[in-house]
C-alpha positions, 0 to 999 in steps of 0.5 A, a space after each residue: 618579344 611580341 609579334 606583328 599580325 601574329 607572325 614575324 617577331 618584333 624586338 621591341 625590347 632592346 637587348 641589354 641595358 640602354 646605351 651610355 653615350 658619354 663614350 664612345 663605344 656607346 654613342 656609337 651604338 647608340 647612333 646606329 641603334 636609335 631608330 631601330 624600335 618597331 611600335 606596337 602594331 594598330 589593333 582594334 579592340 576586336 582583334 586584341 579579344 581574338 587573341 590568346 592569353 599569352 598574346 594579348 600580355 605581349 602585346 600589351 607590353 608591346 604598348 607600354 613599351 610603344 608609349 615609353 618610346 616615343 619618337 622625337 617629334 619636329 616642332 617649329 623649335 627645333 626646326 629652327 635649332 636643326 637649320 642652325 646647329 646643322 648647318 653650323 657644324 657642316 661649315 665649320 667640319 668643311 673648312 680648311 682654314 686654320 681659324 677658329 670655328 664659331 661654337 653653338 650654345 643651346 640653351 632653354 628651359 629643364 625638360 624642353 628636349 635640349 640634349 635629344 634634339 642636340 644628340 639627333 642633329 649631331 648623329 644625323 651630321 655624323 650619319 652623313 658624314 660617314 657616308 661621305 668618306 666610306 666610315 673612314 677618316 679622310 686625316 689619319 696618319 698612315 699607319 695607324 688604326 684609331 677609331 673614326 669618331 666625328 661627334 663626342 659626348 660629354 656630360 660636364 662634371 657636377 662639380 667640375 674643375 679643368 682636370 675632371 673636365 679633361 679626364 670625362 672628354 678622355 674616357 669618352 675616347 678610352 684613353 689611357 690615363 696616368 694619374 700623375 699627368 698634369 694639366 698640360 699633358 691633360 690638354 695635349 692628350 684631349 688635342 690629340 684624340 680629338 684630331 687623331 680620332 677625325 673629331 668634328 664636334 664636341 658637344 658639352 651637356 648640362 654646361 650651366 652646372 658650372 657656378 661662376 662664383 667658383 675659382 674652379 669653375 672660371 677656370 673651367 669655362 676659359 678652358 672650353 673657349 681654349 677648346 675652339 682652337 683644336 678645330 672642332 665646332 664646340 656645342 655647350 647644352 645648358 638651361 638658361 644660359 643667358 641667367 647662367 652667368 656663362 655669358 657675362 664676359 661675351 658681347 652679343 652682335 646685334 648683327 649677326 646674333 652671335 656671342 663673341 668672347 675674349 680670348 681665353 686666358 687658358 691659351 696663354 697659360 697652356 700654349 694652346 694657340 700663338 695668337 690671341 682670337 676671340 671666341 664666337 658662339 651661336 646663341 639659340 633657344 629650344 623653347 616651349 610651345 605658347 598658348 596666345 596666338 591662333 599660330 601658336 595654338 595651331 602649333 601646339 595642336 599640330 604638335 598633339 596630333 603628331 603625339 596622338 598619331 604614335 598612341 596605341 590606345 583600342 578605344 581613343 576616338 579621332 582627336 583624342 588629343 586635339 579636340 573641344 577643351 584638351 589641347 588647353 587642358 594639356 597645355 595647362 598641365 605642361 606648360 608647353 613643355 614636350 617633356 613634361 607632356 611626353 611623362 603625362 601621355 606615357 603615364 596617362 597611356 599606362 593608367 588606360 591600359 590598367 583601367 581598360 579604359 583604353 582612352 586619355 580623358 581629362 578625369 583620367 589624366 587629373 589623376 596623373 601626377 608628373 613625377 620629375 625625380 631624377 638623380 640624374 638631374 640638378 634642380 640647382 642648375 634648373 634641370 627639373 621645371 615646377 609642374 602644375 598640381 592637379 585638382 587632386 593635389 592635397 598638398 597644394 590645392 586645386 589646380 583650377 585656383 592657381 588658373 590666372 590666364 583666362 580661356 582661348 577660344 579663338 579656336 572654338 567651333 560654336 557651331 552653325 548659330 553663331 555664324 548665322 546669329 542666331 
């Protein structure tokens, strides 16, 4: 608990552990809870030295806290992945017809924001579609009291198979499960909670853990294309799934940018549907930030300047993070990546406060290495990106020897001589 101005109480600690969103009680919590942190107030260095021992412990946490929650910032990117999946999943919740909705496939690079940003434009169509029908859902059965759920989470099992697939989109809802329940029942039982609890969307995480190699595996892919049929807009989340394999069977439409699919053969086994319709799917890429063109470098700038604007450093100057060589430095150590500068800036924030140096430098931030272990994770699926070393990586060697791209100095301010040419 810390306090703003010195009074009222701000909770920047959420009490009890992170939500889980891969059920529904926790996607639910955490789509209520996610804009509800307060960042640190804005102290001068003055004003944190009036404060008691006790107060300026608090709101240095109240810092570290700030610095490991940063907001999920608009890019040029995910404006244009928000315009699509938004859109995508409002037509498709609108529609009466009995056809089968076109899905959205987001893929990109470890560490690019994929799952936040699908996560936010999900919750954001669910805020609204809430408040459209008062939190209820418009196609209950009378007489019954399931749960209005418009968005399901699921993360696709490591090693997956069609009945662990099933089995995770059923714990998500809750439901009971009998272990002697084959694949059909499993597949009647996934229908049936998705159309009783009002589902909309159905997005799949970390799709490209699937190895296409494996018999379990294809049959696992069919059974997500057999999927669209249940009339909700399918999201698969993967990295590169255009190198994943996933989309060797698909036929990209030049026209309308879209992936179109066979039908999949699970529908003819399980009797999913009576006819056979192909499969559609929005292929769109979240994407790093490049470093060529001025537009692209003002991007990247305008992207550093948004992160420096959420910073609580009491001695960083105007452009911390924008000005003379450190949007390139930045770029350098990232590669463009917003995960792998949000993990460099938190960290960098935290030396700072340690320090007292109360600042990011290039000095400071060479001693900050970017640290991806997460169990969490699968480098065989491309979910952990390589990061540039630093100069002060033994095991490597400098980072300024392995540097094969030249200086960008179209943004270079040289100052009044030059523009006179003098």
């Amino acid at each position: 608990m810390s306090t703003r101005g010195g009074n009222s109480p701000v909770p920047f600690v959420l009490p009890g552990p992170p939500p889980m969103r891969d059920t529904a009680e926790g996607w639910d919590r955490w789509r209520r809870t996610r804009k509800d942190f307060v960042p640190a107030p804005r102290m001068s260095l003055a004003e944190w030295r009036l404060l008691s021992p006790r107060k300026k412990s608090l709101h240095d946490l109240h810092r570290a806290a700030t610095h490991a929650n940063l907001p999920l910032l608009d890019t040029p990117m995910t404006r244009a992945v928000t315009k699509l999946l938004h859109g995508r999943v409002m037509a498709n919740a609108l529609k009466h017809k009995p056809t089968t909705r076109a899905g959205v496939m987001l893929t990109g690079g470890g560490y690019q924001g994929k799952t936040e940003t699908g996560c936010e434009i999900l919750a954001t169509f669910e805020d609204l579609w809430r408040k459209l029908h008062h939190d209820l859902n418009p196609y209950a059965v009378p007489g019954t009291r399931d749960l209005h759920i418009p968005v399901a989470y699921v993360q696709t099992p490591v090693t997956a198979k069609p009945k662990s697939l099933c089995k995770a989109i059923l714990n998500f809802y809750g439901a009971q499960l009998n272990p002697r329940m084959d694949l059909p029942d499993l597949l009647r039982q996934v229908a049936a909670s998705l159309h009783d609890h009002g589902t909309k969307a159905l997005l799949l995480d970390d799709i490209t853990r699937l190895r296409l190699h494996r018999a379990d595996d294809q049959d696992t892919l069919d059974l997500i294309r057999a999927f669209m049929s249940m009339h909700i807009t399918l999201v698969l989340v993967g990295v590169d799934i255009p190198g994943s394999g996933l989309l060797r069977e698909g036929r990209h439409d030049p026209q309308t940018g879209q992936v179109t699919f066979p039908a999949a053969p699970q529908t003819k086994v399980h009797g999913l549907e009576a006819t056979q319709t192909e499969r559609r799917f929005d292929l769109v890429e979240l994407g790093r930030f490049h470093y060529d063109t001025d537009l692209q470098i003002a991007a990247w700038v305008e992207h550093l300047a948004g992160v420096e604007d959420e910073l609580r450093l009491m001695k960083a100057p105007p452009g911390m993070l924008t000005a003379g060589r450190m949007p390139e430095y930045l770029f350098d150590r990232t590669n463009g990546v917003v995960g792998l500068l949000e993990r460099l800036i938190e960290d960098g924030c935290q030396e700072a406060i340690d320090s007292k140096k109360e600042c990011l430098t290039e000095p400071l931030l060479e001693g900050i290495a970017i640290n991806l272990r997460d169990p969490t994770r699968d480098p065989r699926a491309g979910e952990i990106p390589d990061t540039p070393p630093t100069e002060h990586d033994a095991a490597t060697g400098p980072r300024s020897a392995k540097r094969t791209r030249s200086r960008n100095t179209v943004l270079d301010d040289h100052g009044p001589a030059a523009s006179t040419g003098t």
